[in-house]
C-alpha positions in Angstrom: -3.8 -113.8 134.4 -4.6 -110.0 134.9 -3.2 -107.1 134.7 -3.3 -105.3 138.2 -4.0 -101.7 137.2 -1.1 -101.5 134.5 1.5 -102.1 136.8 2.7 -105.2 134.4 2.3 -107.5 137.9 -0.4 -110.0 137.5 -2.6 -112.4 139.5 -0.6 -115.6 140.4 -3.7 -116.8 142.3 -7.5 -116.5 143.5 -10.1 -117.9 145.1 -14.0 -117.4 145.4 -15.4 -117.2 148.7 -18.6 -117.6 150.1 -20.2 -115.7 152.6 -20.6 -119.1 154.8 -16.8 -119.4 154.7 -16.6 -122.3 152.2 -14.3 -122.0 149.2 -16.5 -122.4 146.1 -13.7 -122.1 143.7 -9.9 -121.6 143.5 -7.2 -122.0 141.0 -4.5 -124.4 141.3 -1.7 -122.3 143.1 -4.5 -121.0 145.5 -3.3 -121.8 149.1 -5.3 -124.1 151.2 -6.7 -121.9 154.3 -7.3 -122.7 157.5 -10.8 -122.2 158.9 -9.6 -119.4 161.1 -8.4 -117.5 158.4 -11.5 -117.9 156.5 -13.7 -116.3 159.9 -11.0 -113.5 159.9 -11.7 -112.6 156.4 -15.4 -112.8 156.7 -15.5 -111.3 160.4 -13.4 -108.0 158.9 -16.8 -107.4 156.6 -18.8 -107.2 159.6 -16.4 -105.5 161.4 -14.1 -103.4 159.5 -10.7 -102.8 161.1 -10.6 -106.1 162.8 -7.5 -107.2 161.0 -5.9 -104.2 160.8 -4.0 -104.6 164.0 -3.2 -108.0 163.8 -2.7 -108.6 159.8 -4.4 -110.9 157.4 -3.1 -114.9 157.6 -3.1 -116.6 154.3 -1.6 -119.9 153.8 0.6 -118.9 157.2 1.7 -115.7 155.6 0.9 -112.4 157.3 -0.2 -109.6 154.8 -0.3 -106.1 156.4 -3.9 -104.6 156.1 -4.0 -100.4 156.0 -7.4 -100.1 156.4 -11.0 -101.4 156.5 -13.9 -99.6 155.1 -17.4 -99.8 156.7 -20.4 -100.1 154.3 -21.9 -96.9 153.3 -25.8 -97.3 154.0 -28.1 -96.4 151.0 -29.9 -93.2 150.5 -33.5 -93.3 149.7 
C-alpha cells in the first residue's frame, strides 16, 4: 500500500466514509465498526476536540487523539 511520508511504514488498512456514517468502501483487513464509533468520528468534525479526552475506538482499540482542528472559515 503507501508509503506514510517516507517513514518505510505503510497502510495495512482503510476505509471510505460517508458523511451519513455509512461505509462506502473498505479493504479487506478494514475492521468492522460499531455505529458508535462511526458518530464519534463524524461528531469530532463538528466538534473538534470531542475525542481528544476520551480517545478514538476502532474495531475496540483505543487510538490516542492530540488534537482536533476546527475549520478555518473562508475569506472573501
Amino acid at each position: 500500500m503507501c508509503d506514510i511520508e517516507g517513514t518505510g511504514q505503510h497502510l495495512t488498512a482503510a476505509a471510505i466514509v460517508g458523511h451519513d456514517g455509512s461505509v462506502r468502501a473498505k479493504s479487506s483487513a478494514f475492521p468492522q465498526l460499531s455505529g458508535s464509533e462511526i458518530s464519534n468520528i463524524m461528531k469530532d468534525f463538528d466538534e473538534p476536540g470531542h475525542l481528544a479526552p476520551k480517545g478514538l475506538h476502532l474495531a475496540g482499540t483505543k487510538y490516542m487523539v492530540l488534537s482536533s482542528v476546527a475549520k478555518r472559515e473562508q475569506e472573501e
